[in-house]
Structure formats: C-alpha cells, structure tokens
C-alpha positions in Angstrom: 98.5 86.3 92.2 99.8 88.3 95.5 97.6 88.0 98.5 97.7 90.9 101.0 96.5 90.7 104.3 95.5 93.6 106.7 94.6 95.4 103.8 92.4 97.2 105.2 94.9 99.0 107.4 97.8 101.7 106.6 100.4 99.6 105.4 98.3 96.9 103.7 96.6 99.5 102.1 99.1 101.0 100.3 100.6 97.7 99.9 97.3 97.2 97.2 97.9 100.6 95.5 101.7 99.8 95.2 101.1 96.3 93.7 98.3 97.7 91.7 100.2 100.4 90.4 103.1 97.9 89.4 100.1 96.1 87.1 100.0 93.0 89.7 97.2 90.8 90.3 95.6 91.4 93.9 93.8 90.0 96.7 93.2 90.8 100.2 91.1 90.1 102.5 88.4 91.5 105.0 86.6 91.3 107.7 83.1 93.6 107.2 82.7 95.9 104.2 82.7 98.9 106.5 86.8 98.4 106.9 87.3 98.1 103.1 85.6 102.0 102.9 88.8 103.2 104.5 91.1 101.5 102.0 88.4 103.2 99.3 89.2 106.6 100.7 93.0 105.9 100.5 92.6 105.8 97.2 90.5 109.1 96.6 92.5 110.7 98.2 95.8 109.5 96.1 93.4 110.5 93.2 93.3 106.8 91.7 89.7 105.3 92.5 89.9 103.2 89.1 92.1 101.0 90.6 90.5 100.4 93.7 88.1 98.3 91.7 90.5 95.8 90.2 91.0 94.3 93.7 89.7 90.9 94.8 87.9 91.0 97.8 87.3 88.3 100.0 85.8 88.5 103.5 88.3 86.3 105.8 90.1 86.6 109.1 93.6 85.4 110.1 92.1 83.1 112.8 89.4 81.6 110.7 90.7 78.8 108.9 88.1 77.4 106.7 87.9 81.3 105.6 91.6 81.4 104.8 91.5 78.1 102.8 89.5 80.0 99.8 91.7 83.3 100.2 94.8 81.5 99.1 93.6 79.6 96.5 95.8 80.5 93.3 98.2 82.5 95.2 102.6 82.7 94.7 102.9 85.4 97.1 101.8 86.7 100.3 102.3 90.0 102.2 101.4 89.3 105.7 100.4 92.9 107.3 97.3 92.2 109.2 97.9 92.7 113.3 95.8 94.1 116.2 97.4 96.7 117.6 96.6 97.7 121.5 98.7 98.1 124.5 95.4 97.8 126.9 96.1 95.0 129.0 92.2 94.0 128.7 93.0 93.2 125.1 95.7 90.8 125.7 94.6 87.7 124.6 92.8 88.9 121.6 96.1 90.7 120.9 98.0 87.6 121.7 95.6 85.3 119.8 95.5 87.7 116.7 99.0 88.0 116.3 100.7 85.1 116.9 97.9 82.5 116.1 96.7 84.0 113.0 100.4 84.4 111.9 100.9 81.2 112.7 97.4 80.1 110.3 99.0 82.4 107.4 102.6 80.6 107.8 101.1 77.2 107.6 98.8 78.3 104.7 101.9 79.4 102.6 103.7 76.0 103.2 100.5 73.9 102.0 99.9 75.8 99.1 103.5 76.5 98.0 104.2 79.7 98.5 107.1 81.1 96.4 107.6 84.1 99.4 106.1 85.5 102.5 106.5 88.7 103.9 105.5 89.7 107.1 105.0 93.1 108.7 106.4 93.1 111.7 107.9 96.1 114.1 110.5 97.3 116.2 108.6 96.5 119.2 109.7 93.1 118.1 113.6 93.6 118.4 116.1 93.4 121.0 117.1 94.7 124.3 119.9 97.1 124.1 122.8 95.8 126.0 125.0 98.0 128.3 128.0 98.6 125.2 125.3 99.1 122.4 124.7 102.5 121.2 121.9 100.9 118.2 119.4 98.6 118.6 119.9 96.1 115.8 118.0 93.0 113.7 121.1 91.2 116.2 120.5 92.8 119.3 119.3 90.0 121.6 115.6 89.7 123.2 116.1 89.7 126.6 112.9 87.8 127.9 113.9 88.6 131.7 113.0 92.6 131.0 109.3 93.9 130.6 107.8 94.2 127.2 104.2 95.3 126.4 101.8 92.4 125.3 101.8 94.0 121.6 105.8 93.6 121.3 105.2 90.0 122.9 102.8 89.1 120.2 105.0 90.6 117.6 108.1 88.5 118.7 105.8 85.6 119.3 104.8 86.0 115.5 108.6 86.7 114.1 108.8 82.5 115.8 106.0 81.5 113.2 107.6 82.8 110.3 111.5 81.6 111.3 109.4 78.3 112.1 108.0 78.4 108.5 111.5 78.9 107.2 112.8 76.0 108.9 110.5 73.9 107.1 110.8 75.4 103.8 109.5 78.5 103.3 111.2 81.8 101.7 110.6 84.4 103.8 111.2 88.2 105.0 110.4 89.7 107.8 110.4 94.2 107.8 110.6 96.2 111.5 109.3 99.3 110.3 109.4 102.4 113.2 106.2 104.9 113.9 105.0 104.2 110.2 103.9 107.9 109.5 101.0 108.0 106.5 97.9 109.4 105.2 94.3 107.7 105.1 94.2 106.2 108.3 93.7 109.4 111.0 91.9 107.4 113.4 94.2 105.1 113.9 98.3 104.8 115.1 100.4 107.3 114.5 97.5 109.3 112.7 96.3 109.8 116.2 99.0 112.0 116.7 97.8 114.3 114.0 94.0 114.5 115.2 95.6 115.2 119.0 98.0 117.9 117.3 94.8 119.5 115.0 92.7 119.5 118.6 95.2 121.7 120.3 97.7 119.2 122.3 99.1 120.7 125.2 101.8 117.9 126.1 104.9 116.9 124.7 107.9 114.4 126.1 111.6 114.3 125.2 111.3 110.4 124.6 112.4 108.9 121.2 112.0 106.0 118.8 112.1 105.7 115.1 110.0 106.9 112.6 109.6 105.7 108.8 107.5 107.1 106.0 104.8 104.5 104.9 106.1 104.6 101.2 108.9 103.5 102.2 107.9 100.6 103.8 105.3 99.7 100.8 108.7 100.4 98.3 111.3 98.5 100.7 108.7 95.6 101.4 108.2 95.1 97.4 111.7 95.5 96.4 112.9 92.4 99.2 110.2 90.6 97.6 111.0 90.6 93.7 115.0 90.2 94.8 116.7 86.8 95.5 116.7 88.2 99.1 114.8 85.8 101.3 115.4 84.1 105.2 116.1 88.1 106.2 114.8 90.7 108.7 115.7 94.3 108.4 114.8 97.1 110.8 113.4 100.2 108.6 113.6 103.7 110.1 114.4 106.7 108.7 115.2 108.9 111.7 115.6 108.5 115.5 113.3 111.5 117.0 112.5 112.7 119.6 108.5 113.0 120.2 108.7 116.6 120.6 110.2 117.8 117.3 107.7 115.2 115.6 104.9 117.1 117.1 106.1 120.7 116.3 106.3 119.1 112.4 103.0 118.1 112.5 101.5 121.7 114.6 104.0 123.2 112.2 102.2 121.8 108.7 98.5 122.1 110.3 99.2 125.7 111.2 98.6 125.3 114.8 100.1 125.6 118.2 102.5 123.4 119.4 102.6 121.4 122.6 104.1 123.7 125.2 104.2 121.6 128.3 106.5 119.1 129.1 105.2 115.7 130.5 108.2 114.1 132.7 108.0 110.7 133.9 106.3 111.6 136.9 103.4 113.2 135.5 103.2 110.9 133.0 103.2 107.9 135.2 100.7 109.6 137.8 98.4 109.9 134.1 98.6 106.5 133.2 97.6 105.2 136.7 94.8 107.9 136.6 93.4 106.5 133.2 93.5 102.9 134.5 91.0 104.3 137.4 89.0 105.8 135.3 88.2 103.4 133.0 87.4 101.0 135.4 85.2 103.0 137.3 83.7 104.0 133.8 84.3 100.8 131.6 85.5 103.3 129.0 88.6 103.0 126.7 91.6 103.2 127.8 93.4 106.3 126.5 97.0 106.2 128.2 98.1 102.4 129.4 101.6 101.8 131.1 103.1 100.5 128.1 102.4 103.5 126.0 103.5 105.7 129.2 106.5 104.5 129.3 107.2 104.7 125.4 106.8 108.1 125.9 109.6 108.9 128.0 112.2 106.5 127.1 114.8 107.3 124.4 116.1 104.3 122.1 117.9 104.3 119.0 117.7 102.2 116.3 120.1 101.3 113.3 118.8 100.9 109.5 122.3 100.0 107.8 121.6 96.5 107.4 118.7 97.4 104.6 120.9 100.1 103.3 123.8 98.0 102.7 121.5 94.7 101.3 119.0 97.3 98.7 121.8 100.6 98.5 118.6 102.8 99.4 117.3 105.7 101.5 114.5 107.2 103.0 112.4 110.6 103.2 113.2 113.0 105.6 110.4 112.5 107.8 109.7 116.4 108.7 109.5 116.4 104.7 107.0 114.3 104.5 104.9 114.9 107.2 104.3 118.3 105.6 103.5 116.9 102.0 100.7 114.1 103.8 99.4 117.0 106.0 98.6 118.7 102.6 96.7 116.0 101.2 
C-alpha cells in the first residue's frame, strides 16, 4: 500500500488520482474533513468521482506522532508532499516546525517500518545560489547559507537534511524540485492565486522570472522515479524559465480578459511590500505582499532540467499549452 501525504493539496492530490488510476492501493492523510472536500472537487472536475471513494482516509498530521504511527501501518511506499507554504515572517516557526519537523517524523517513520522508497516534494526554493560563472541553477549548485533566503526555502532545505539523513541510515529515497507547479482544483491557493488575481482584473505585472512546471508532470515524473531502480537522487523539474509577465497574459489570454498593463519595478514594488507590512500591523490582517515574495517578483533566475531528462529521456508540456487547457476545465 502507498501512503500519500499532503493529500489534500495540488500535488498530493493528483498524486491519489495518478496512483488510483494506475489501480494502486491508497492512503493519505488529513487533517479536518473540510480539506478532503477540495481533493473531492479535484476529482469532479477530472470527471472521475468513483474513484475518489476507494481512498483510505485517515485523519493525521505530520507533527503528531502517535497519529502517524497508525497511518503507516501496512505501508511499502511513501510520497511525502505535505508542506505549509507562507512567506509571512509571523508564520515562521509554524513554517519551520511543519516542514522540517514533520519531515523529519515521516523520515523516521519510513526507517521503522521499512519503507521500500520515499519521495519527497520538495522545491526550487530549496536549491543553490547561483555563482558568478553559472548561467543555470542546478540540483549541484551550492547553498550558500551567507545570502538571504525566505523562511519557506529554509524550511525546504532544512527538510531536503532529513531525507539525505534518512538515506544515510538506510533509506531509498528521492527528492523532486518542482518550479511554480501550475494546476487545476486548488484556485485558492499558490499559483492558483494567480488566476483568481488575473480573473479580478490585475493591473500589475513584473519582468521577474523563475520556473514553471505543469502539475501532471510532476505527478507523472514523481511516479515514474519511484517504480525505477532510481533512488538516493534529486532532480530539479521545470518545464520553462518565464518571465512573470508572459505567464500572466497566458492566463488573461485563456480567461478572456485584460491583461496587466502596468509595470511594477523594484521600487514600487519594494515601497508595496513595506506598505503591506504597515498595514497589517495596524490591522492584524493577512499579509498580502511580504518581502520575500517582493523580491521573487523582480528577480530573474534560471533553472536547468537536464539532469531528469537525461536519467527518464522525458519532456514536458508547454506551459502556455496547458494553462489554456486547465483554464477550460
């Protein structure tokens, strides 16, 4: 039986309707029945509700170990997606805690009950520092622990430790750096966020860039690693460097509305974060636009995906492609 965590969320999600599919046995795990309504919905809206029901539910969080202990009971493999993703420095411990302790509860979960293979779902944020005579950032690039990193790519690299730790003492592992994941289901939240802002009539853009990978491709990469003699890996998966712009006219583009026409620079966008910090204190409200995700916005970096294509031969959807075909689900 395969145990998913973060099943609830976009990935883990269509982790469960990949494995499903493939006639596996599943389990994940929850944390209230409200969360498991948005996997539900995934489903719907893929047209395949029947299987929705053959999952195995069981309420449980990664930092709740007595929970845990029944969740892997019975299990060969694990896909490790669940994370808490913020870049509001209020949220740093949770963040901190989340990631790196609960990894660290899944990693020594997997080595007590045998695990045949663990794969964990991590992110670029988790990568290196490009140096000075790199044009790529690689799955070698170096971490440079001197430069600033947001407390979410922190907690990811903090997390990547747990799992090399876990291989050191035994366990087959393999760790994914997936881009923006771009997907359906999940508007709310991540990169869906950038639809819902689109749909409202978003007036900014910025000329930053990262990569971006189609969710099915992740699910499809992730599962193929894991049924391969593969293991003690990481691989970065992107399937284009963009620049935030052009990924915003796709997405006005395929709802049929305007696109952003004014450009943030740095300036304006720094003067925006500082405002938002202000307030939300005064306010205690959500933050909407923190530092680290100011910052994101405007700077350009590059990332290489020829390690996967060279171990699994593949390739990826053209994300402007695909961004039309979810838009029309």
């Amino acid at each position: 039986m395969i145990l998913v965590t973060g099943g609830t969320g976009l990935v883990g999600a269509h982790v469960l309707l990949h494995l499903i599919e493939s006639g596996e046995n599943v389990r994940a795990i929850y944390r209230d029945t409200k969360s498991i309504e948005k996997t539900k919905n995934l489903f719907n809206l893929y047209k395949k509700p029947g299987l929705f029901a053959t999952i195995e539910w069981i309420q449980a969080d990664i930092i709740d170990i007595p929970a845990l202990e029944k969740a892997f009971d019975g299990i060969d493999y694990v896909y490790h997606c669940a994370a808490l993703i913020s870049f509001d420095p209020k949220d740093e411990d949770l963040v901190r805690k989340t990631n790196i302790e609960g990894t660290a509860n899944i990693v020594n979960f997997c080595i007590a009950n045998t695990i045949k293979k663990l794969c964990f779902v991590s992110s670029i944020a988790a990568l290196g520092d490009i140096a000075p005579h790199e044009n790529y950032i690689t799955e070698e690039t170096e971490w440079n622990p001197e430069k600033p990193h947001s407390d979410y790519a922190i907690s990811k690299y903090g997390a990547e430790m747990e799992i090399w730790r876990g291989q050191q003492e035994g366990l087959n592992v393999i760790i994914v750096n997936p881009g923006v994941i771009i997907g359906p289901g999940f508007w709310e939240q991540g990169s869906g966020q950038l639809f819902m802002k689109v749909k409202k009539g978003l007036s900014f853009y910025t000329l930053g860039s990262t990569g971006f990978v189609a969710v099915t491709d992740v699910v499809r990469i992730a599962t193929q690693l894991m049924k391969s003699e593969i293991r003690n890996e990481r691989f970065t998966l992107i399937a284009q460097n963009m620049v935030f712009r052009d990924v915003l006219n796709t997405i006005a583009d395929a709802l049929k509305v305007k696109k952003p026409t004014i450009h943030a620079k740095p300036f304006l966008i720094e003067f925006g974060w500082r405002m938002d910090w202000l307030m939300s204190t005064i306010f205690q409200q959500k933050r909407e636009l923190t530092e680290a995700t100011a910052k994101a916005s405007y700077s350009r970096k590059e990332y290489s995906n020829e390690k996967i294509k060279t171990f699994l031969k593949t390739d990826f959807l053209d994300i402007h492609q695909y961004i039309k075909e979810i838009s029309a689900l």
